[in-house]
C-alpha positions as CSV (number, residue, x, y, z in Angstrom):
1,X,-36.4,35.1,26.8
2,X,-34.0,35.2,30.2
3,X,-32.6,39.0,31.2
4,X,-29.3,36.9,30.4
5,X,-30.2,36.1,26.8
6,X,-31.6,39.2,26.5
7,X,-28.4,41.3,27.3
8,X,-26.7,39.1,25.1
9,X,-28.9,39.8,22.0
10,X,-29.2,43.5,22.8
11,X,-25.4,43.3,22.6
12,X,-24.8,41.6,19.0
13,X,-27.7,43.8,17.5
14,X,-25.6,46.7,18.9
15,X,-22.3,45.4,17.8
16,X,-23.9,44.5,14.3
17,X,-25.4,48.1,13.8
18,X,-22.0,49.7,14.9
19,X,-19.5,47.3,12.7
20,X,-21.5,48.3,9.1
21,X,-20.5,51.8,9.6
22,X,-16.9,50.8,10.7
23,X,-15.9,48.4,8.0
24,X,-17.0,51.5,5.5
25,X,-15.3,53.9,7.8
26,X,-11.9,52.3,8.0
27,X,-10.5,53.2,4.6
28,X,-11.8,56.6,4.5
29,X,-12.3,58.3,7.3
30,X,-10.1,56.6,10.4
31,X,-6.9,58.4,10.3
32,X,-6.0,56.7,13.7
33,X,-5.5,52.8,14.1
34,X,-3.5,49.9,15.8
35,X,-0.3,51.0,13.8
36,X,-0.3,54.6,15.2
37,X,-0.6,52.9,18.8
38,X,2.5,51.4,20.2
39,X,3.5,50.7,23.6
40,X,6.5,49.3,25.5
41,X,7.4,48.6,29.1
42,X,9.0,50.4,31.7
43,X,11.8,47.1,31.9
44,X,12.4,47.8,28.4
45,X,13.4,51.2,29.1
46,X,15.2,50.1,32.3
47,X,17.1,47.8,30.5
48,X,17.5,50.0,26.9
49,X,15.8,47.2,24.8
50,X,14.3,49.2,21.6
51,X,11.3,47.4,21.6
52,X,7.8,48.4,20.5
53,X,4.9,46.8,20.7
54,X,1.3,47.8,18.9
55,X,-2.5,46.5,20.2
56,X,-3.3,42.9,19.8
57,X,-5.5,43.0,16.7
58,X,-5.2,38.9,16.1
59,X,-8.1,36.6,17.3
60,X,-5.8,32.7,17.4
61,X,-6.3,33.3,21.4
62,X,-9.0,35.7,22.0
63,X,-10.8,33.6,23.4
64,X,-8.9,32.8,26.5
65,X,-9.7,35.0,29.1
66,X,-10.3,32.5,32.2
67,X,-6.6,33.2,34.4
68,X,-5.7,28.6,34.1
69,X,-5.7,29.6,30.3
70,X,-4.1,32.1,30.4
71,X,-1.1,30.6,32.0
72,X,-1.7,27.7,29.5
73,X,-3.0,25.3,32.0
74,X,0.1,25.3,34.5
75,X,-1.9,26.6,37.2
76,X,-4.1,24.9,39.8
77,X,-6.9,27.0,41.2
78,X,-10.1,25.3,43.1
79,X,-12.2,25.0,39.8
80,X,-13.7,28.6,39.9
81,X,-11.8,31.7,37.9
82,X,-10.7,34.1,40.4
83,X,-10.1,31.0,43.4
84,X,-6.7,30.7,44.7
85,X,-3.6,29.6,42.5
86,X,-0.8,28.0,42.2
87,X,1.9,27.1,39.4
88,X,1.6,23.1,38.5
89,X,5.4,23.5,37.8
90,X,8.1,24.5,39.7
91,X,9.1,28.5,39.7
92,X,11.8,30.0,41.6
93,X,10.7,33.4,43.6
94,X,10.7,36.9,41.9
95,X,13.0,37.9,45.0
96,X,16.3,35.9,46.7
97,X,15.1,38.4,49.7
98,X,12.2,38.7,52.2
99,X,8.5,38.4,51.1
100,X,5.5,37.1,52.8
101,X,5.0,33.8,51.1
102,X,0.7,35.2,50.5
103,X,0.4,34.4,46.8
104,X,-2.2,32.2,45.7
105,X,-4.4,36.1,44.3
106,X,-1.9,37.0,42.4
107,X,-2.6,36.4,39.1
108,X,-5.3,38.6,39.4
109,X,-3.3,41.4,40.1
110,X,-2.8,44.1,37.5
111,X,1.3,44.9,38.3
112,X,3.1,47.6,38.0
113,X,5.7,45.4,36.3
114,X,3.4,44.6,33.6
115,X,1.9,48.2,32.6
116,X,1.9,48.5,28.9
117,X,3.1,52.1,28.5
118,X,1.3,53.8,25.9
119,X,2.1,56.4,23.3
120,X,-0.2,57.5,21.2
121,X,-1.1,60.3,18.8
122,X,-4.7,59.9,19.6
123,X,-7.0,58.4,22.9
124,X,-6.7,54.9,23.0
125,X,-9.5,53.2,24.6
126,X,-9.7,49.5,24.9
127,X,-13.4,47.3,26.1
128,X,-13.1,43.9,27.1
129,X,-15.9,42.7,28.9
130,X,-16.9,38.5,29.3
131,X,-20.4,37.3,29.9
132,X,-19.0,33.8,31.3
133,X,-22.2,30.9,31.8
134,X,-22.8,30.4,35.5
135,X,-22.6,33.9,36.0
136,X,-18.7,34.0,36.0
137,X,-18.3,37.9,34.4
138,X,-14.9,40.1,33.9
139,X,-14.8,43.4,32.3
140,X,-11.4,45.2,31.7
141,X,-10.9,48.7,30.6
142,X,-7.8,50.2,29.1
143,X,-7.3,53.7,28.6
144,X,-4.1,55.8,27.0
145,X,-3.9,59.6,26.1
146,X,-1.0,62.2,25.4
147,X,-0.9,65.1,27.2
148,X,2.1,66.4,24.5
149,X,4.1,64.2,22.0
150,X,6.4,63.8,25.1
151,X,3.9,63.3,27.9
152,X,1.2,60.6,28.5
153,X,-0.8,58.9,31.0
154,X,-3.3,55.8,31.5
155,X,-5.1,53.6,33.6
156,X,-6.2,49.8,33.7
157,X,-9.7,48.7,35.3
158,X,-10.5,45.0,36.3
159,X,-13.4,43.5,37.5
160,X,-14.6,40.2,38.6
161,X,-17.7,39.0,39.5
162,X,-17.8,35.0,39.8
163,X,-21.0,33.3,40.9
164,X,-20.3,30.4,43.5
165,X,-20.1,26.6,41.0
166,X,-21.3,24.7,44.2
167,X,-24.1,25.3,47.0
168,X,-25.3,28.5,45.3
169,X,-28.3,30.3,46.1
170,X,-28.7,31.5,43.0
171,X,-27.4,34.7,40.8
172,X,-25.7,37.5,43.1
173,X,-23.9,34.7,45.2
174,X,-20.7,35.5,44.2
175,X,-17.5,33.5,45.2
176,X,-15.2,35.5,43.5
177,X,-15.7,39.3,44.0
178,X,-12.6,41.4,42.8
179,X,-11.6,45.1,41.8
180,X,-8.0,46.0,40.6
181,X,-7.1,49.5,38.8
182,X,-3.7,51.0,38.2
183,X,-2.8,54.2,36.8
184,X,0.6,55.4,35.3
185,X,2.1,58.8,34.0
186,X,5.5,59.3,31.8
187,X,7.4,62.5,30.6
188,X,10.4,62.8,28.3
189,X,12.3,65.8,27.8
190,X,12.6,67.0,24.2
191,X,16.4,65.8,23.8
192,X,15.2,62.1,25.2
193,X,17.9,62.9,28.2
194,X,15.6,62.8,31.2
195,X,12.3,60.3,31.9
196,X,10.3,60.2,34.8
197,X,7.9,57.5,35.2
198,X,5.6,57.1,38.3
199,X,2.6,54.5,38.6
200,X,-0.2,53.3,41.2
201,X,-2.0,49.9,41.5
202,X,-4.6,48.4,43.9
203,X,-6.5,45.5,43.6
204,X,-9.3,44.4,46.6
205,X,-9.9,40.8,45.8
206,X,-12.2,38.8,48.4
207,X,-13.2,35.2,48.1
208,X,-16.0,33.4,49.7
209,X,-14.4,30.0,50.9
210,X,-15.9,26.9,50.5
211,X,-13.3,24.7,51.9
212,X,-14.1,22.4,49.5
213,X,-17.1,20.0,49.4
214,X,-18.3,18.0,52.4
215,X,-18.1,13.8,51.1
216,X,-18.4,13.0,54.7
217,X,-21.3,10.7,53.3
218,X,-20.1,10.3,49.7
219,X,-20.1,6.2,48.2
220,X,-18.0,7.4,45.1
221,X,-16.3,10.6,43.5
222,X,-19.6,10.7,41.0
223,X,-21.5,12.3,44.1
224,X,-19.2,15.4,44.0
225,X,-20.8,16.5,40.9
226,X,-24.7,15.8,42.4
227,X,-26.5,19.4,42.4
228,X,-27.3,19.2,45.9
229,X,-23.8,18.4,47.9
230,X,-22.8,20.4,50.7
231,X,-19.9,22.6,51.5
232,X,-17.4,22.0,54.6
233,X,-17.4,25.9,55.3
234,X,-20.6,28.2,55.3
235,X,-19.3,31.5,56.8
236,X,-15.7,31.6,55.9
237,X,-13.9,34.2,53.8
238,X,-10.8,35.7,52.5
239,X,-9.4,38.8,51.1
240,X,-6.3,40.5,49.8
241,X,-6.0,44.0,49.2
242,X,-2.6,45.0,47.9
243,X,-1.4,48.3,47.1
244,X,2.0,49.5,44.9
245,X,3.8,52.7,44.2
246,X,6.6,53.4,42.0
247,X,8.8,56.0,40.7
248,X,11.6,55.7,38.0
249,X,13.8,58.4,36.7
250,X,17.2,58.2,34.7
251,X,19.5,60.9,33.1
252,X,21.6,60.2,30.1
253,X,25.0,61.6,30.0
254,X,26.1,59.9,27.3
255,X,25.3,56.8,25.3
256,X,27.2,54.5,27.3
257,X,26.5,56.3,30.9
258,X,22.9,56.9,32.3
259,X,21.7,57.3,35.8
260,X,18.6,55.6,36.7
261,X,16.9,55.4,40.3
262,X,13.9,53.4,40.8
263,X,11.5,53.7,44.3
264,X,9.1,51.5,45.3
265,X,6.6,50.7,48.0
266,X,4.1,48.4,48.8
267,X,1.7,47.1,50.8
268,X,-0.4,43.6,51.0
269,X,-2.6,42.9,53.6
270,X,-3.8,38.7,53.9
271,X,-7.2,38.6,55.5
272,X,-9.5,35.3,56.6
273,X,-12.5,35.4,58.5
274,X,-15.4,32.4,59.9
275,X,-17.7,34.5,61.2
276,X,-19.8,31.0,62.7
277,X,-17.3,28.7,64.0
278,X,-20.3,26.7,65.5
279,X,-21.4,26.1,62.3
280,X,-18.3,25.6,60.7
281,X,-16.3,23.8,63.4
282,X,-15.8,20.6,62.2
283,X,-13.5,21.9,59.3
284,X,-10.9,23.1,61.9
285,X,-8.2,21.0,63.8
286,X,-7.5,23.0,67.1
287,X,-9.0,26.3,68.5
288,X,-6.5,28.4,70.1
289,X,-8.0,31.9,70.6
290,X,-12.1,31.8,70.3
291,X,-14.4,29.3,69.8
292,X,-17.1,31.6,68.7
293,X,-15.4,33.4,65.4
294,X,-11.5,33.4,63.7
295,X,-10.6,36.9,62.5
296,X,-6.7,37.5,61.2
297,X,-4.8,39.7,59.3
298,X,-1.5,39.5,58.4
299,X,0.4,42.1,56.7
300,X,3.9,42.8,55.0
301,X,5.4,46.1,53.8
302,X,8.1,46.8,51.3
303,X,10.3,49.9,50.6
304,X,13.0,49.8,47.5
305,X,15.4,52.0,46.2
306,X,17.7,51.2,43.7
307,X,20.3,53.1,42.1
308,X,22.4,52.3,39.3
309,X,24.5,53.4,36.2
310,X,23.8,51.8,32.4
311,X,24.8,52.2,29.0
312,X,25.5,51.1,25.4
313,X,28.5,50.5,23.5
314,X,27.3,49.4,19.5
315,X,25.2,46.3,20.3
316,X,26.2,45.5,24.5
317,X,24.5,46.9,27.2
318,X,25.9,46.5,30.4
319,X,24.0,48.2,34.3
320,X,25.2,48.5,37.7
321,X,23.3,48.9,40.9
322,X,23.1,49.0,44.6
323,X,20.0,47.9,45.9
324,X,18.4,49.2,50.0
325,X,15.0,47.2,50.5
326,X,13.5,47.5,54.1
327,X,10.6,44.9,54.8
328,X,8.4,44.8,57.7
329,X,5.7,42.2,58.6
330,X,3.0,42.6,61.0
331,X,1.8,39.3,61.8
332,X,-1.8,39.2,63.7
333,X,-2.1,37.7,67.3
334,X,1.6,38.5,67.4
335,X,2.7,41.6,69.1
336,X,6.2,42.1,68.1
337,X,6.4,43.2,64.3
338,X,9.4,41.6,62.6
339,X,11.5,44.7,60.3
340,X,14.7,43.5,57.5
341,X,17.1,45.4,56.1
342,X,18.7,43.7,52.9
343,X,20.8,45.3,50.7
344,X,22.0,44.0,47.0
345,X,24.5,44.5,44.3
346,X,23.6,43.6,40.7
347,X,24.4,43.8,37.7
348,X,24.0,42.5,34.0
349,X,25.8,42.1,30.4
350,X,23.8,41.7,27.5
351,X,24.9,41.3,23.6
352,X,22.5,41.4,21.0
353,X,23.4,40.5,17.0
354,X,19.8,40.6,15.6
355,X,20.8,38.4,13.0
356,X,22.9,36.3,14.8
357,X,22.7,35.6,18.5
358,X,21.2,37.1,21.9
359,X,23.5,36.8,25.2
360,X,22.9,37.9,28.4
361,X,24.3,37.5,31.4
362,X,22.9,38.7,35.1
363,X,23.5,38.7,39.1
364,X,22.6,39.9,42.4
365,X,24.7,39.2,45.6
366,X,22.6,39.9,48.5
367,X,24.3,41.3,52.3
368,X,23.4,38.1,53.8
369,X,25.3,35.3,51.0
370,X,21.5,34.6,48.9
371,X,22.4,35.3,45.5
372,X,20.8,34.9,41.9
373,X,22.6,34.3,38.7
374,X,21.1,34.1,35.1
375,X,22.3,33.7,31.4
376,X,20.5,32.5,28.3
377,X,22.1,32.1,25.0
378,X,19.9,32.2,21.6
379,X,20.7,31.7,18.3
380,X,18.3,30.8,15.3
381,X,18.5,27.0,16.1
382,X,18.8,26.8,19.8
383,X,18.6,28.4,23.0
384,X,20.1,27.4,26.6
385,X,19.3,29.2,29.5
386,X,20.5,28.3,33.6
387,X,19.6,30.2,36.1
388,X,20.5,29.8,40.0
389,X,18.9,31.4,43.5
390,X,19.8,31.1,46.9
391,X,16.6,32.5,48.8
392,X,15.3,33.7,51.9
393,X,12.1,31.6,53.5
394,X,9.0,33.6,53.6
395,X,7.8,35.4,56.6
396,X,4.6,32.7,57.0
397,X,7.4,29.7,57.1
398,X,9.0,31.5,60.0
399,X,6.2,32.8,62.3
400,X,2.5,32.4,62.1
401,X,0.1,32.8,65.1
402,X,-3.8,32.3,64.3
403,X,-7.0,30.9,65.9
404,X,-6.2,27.1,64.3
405,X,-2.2,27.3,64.1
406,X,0.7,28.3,65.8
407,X,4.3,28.1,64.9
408,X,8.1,29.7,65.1
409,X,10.5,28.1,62.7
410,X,14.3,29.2,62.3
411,X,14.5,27.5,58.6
412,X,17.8,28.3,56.0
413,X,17.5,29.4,52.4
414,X,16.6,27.9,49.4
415,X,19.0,27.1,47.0
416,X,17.3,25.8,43.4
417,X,19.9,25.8,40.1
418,X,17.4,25.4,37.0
419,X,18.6,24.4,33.2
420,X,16.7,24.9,29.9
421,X,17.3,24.1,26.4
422,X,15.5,23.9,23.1
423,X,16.3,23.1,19.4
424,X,14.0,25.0,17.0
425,X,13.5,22.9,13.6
426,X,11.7,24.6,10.6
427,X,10.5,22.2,7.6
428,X,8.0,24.7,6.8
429,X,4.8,23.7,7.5
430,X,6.1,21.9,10.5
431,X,8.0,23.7,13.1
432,X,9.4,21.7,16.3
433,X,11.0,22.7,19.2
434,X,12.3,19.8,21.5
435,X,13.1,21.0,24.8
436,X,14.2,19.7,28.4
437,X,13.8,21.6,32.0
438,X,16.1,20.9,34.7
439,X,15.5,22.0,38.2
440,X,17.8,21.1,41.3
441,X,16.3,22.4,44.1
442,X,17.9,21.9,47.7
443,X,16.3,22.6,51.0
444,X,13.1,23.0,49.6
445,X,10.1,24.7,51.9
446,X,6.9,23.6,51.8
447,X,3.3,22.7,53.9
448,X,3.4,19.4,54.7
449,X,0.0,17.2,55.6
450,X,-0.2,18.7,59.0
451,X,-1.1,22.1,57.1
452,X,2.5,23.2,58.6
453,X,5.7,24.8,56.9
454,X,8.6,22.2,56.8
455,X,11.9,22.2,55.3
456,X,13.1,19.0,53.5
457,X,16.6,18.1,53.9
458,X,18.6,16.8,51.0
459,X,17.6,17.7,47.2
460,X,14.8,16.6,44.2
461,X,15.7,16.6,41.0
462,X,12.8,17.6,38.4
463,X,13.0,16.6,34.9
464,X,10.7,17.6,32.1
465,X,11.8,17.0,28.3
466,X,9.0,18.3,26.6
467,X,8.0,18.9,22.7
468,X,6.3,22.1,21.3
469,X,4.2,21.6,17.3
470,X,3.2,23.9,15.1
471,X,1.9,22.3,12.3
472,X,0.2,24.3,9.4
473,X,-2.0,21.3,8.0
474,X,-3.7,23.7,5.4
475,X,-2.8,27.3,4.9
476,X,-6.3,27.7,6.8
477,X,-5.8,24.9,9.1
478,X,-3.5,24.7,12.4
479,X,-2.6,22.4,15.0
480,X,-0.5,23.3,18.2
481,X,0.8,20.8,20.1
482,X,2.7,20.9,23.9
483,X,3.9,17.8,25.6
484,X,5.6,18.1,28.5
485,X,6.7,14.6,30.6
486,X,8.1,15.2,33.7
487,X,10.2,12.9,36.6
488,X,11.4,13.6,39.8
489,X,14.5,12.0,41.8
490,X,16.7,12.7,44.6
491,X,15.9,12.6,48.2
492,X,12.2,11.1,49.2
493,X,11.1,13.8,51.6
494,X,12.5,16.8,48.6
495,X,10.7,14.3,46.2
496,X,7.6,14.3,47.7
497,X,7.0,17.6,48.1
498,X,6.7,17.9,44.7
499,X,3.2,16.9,43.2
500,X,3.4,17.4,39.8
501,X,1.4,15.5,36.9
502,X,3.6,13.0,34.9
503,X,2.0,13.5,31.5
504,X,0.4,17.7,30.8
505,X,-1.0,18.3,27.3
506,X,-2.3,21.1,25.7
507,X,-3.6,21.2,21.9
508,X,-5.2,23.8,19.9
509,X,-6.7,22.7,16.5
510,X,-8.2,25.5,14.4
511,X,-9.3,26.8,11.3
512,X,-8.7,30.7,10.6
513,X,-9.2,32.6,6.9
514,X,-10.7,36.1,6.0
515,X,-14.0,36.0,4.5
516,X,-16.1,38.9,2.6
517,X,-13.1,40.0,0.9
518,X,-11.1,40.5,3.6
519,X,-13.5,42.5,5.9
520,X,-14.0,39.1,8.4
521,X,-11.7,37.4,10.2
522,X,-12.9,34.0,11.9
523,X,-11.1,31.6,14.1
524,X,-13.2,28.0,14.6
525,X,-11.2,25.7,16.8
526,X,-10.9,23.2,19.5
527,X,-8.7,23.9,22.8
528,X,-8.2,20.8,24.8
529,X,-5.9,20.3,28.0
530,X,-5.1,16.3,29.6
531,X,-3.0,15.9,32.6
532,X,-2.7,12.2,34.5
533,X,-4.1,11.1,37.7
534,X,-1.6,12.3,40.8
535,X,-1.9,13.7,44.2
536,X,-2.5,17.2,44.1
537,X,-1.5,19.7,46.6
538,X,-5.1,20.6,48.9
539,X,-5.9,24.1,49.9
540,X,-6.5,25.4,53.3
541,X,-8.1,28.7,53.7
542,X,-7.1,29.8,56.6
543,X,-3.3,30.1,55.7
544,X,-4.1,30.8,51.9
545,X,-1.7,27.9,51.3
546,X,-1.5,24.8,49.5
547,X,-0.3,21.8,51.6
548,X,0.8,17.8,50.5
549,X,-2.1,15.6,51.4
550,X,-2.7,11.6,50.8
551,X,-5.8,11.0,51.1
552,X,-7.4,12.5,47.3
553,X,-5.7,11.5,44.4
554,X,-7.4,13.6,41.1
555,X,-8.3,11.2,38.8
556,X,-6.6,11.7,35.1
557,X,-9.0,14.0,32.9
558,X,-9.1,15.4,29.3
559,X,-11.2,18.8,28.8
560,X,-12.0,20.3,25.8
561,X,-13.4,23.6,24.9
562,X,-15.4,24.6,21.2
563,X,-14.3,28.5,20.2
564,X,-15.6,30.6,17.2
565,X,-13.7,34.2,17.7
566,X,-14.5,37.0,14.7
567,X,-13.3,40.2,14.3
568,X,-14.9,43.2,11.9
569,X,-13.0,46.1,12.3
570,X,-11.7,47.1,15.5
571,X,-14.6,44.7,17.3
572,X,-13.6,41.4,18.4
573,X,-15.9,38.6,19.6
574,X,-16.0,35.1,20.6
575,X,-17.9,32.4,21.4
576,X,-16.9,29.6,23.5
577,X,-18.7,26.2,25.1
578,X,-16.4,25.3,27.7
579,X,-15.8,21.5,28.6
580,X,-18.1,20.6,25.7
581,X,-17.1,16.9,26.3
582,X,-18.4,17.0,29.9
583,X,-20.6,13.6,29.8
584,X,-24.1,13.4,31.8
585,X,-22.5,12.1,35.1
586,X,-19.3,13.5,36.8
587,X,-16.6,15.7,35.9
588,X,-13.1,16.7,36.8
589,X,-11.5,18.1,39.8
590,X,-9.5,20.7,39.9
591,X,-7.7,20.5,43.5
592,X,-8.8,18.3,45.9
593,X,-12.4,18.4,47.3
594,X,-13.0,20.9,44.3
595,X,-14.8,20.1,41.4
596,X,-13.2,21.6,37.8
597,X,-15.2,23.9,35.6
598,X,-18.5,22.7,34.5
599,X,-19.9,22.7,31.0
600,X,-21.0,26.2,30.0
601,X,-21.0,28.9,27.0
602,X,-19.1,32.1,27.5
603,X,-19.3,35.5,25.4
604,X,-16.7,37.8,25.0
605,X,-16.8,41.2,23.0
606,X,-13.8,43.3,22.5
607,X,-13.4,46.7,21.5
608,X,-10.6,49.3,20.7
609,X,-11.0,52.7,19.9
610,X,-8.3,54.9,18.5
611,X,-9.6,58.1,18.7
């Protein structure tokens, strides 16, 4: 028996041992569970939205824990969880302002933004830890405890450790090598009039970079998948290590008047090394400052404060606020630092009729004419959403200096107007939602095939009418269906620097029921994921930036991944073969030059503790 099989079975004998004595527990003796524990977020407080939310006790998606899932396949890494990422699909910037255009790591940030804010009557601990084949491993731990009714804290812990797919050396040679944590603490006072929130997060996330596989001598795509191929870069990595504070407080007056005041700073640093260039020169175009090594950092800095007034009036809700944000980017080889100061007014309206209708409507007017205006209507048969931004162009499209490029661009904003709509139709065991994206997007910034920020002049239309199915074939028996069909128009240079699949699929056919009188709950299904053959953006290392190439088209593929998840109690665990279709010979690729996820079993075991 291998140590891995060995860990695994040590594991389930554990688990097995534990979940007799918690299925006979549960009824008598666990005062504390999943409906004691509820949570919101800080945005809901922000924006006075009474929501709660308790633990995730159901097991339809448990299973997904690789970060493409996750974002149900509308992201293109380089075939190895934790790689860099992109969306597949257009997405307008967080921010009309200044930012540093590094952002292929982070999904595998844990941000502020997204703390689940606990509060609980008891410790709430939550395991989540995946023995992924190939040596591809996460563990996350969640923690939660009040201090008093009124006062709590917790903390979040991610690892990941992701042996390399191609040209390993066996176990311990990871790719993928990542540790994020955040921490957060709340108080209310006793009349609900005053809350202070502050929070902390840090992630180091450093990847060992391939640049992709070497087909200098390749006859056909087959030979990608051989176990012996070669890598173009031997010596080459990256890093990011990104670091956020924040502080919100707000005082209620009255109902309809509260001050709020929310502080925030951060810091990411964008880091890529070659520590042999004579080994690894071939990969690079030009050589500008050694010929021995490359070593650059870039970093960008961000300081927030935003003040503002809110209330309710029966079922509106309406804030005001000024925003100050100071920026300053530190670009490496380039002595003369580069410092912003942008200022903002906002606002928002919001209506909400539970049984009826949600409005909102929202803006932000920046000092410099970039603005950003939302509203989204929903009612129980439809929803229409249109949202608008006029954005600044990142600090790496305006000034870059390295060992392989140099540049200095004076580019204008982006200006994108995006439209959504959807109809919902129930017939019971059917449920449809038709729906159709609209993006406009003018001015459009991008890396062309010369690895090089360009701006394209004119506009491209993108257009994806898409279908969403839920169909509830048995009461035990459910298939999920997403279609989404997508063309582009306009200009040809804005068209073109769009690479996006015509045809993306996803489907999700499974069989859930109780067994043992309701003390099991299993989930057997098949996930499966198609997208057609098209040009997919390549990745260069060195920038951390995906760029338009020519010369690779990714052939069409269809994946499919076998799940069983169970739960017993409060322990949840699947099992998974990944790509169980994958044939004898060949594969998929995810990005150019980088082969998709081979076939493999995965293991995940969750666990939640309430007291």
């Amino acid at each position: 028996m291998t140590g891995r099989a060995f860990i695994i079975f040590i594991l389930i004998g554990f688990c097995g041992g534990k979940l007799t004595a918690q299925i006979l527990d549960d009824s008598t003796q666990n005062v504390y569970g999943p409906t004691t524990t509820r949570f919101t977020y800080l945005n809901d407080i922000k924006f006075n939205r009474n929501r709660i939310y308790f633990p995730d006790t159901t097991i339809t998606r448990f299973h997904i824990y690789n970060y493409v899932n996750l974002h149900e396949n509308k992201l293109q890494d380089l075939g190895n969880m934790g790689t860099a990422a992109q969306p597949v699909f257009y997405e307008p910037p967080e921010t009309i302002g200044w930012t540093s255009g590094y952002h292929v790591y982070d999904p595998y940030r844990l941000r502020i933004e997204d703390m689940q804010l606990y509060n609980t009557r008891s410790p709430f601990t939550h395991i989540y830890a995946i023995l992924g084949g190939g040596n591809r491993n996460k563990t996350y731990v969640q923690h939660s405890q009040s201090i008093r009714p009124n006062w709590n804290f917790g903390f979040n812990y991610q690892t990941l450790r992701v042996n390399k797919q191609v040209s390993s050396t066996g176990r311990g040679d990871n790719e993928v090598e990542s540790t994020a944590y955040n921490a957060y603490m709340y108080y209310w006072t006793k009349d609900s009039a005053y809350f202070i929130h502050g929070a902390f997060s840090r992630i180091n996330h450093k990847v060992d970079e391939s640049g992709g596989i070497d087909d200098s001598n390749f006859n056909s795509k087959n030979e990608f998948f051989s176990e012996n191929v070669n890598v173009n870069l031997e010596n080459a990595g990256s890093r990011l290590l990104n670091i956020q504070y924040l502080l919100y407080q707000q005082y209620g007056l009255k109902d309809y008047f509260t001050l709020y005041n929310e502080f925030s700073r951060s810091l990411a640093s964008n880091y890529f090394q070659d520590e042999n260039l004579s080994a690894d020169g071939a990969y690079f175009d030009q050589f500008l400052l050694n010929t021995a090594e490359t070593d650059h950092l870039d970093e960008f800095k961000s300081l927030s404060n935003e003040a503002g007034i809110k209330g309710d009036w029966k079922k509106a809700f309406y804030n005001a606020y000024f925003l100050f944000r100071q920026t300053n980017y530190i670009p490496g080889n380039i002595s003369r630092n580069a410092t912003r100061n942008e200022t903002y007014l906002g606002g928002s309206l919001r209506y909400d009729d539970d049984s009826t209708y949600y409005l909102r409507i929202s803006g932000e007017l920046m000092n410099n004419g970039n603005h950003q205006l939302s509203g989204i209507y929903e009612n129980r048969l439809w929803e229409l959403s249109y949202n608008r931004y006029m954005y600044e162009p990142a600090a790496i499209h305006e000034k870059y200096f390295s060992n392989h490029y140099e540049w200095y661009n004076d580019f204008g904003p982006v200006q994108s107007d995006n439209f959504k709509g959807l109809f919902k139709l129930d017939f019971n065991m059917l449920r449809l939602k038709p729906q159709l994206t609209i993006s406009n997007i003018f001015n459009y910034i991008y890396f062309n095939a010369d690895k090089r920020p360009a701006q394209a002049g004119g506009s491209a239309q993108l257009y994806s009418p898409g279908l969403e199915v839920n169909f509830d074939i048995t009461p035990f028996l459910h298939w999920n269906i997403t279609f989404i069909y997508t063309i582009k128009s306009g200009i040809a240079e804005a068209t073109d620097a769009f690479r996006i699949p015509s045809i993306f699929v996803n489907s999700n056919l499974y069989y859930s029921r109780y067994l043992f009188d309701k003390k099991l709950l299993t989930s057997i299904g098949l996930e499966t994921h198609f997208r057609d053959a098209y040009f997919a953006d390549g990745y260069d290392p060195v920038t951390q930036q995906f760029y338009l190439q020519n010369d690779f088209q990714i052939p069409g593929y269809f994946t499919a991944d076998f799940y069983a998840n169970i739960k017993i109690g409060a322990l949840k665990l699947f099992l998974k073969m990944t790509y169980v279709n994958q044939g004898q010979v060949g594969g998929y690729f995810a990005s150019p030059y980088y082969i998709g996820q081979t076939r493999v079993f995965d293991l995940g075991i969750s666990w939640m503790f309430y007291d």
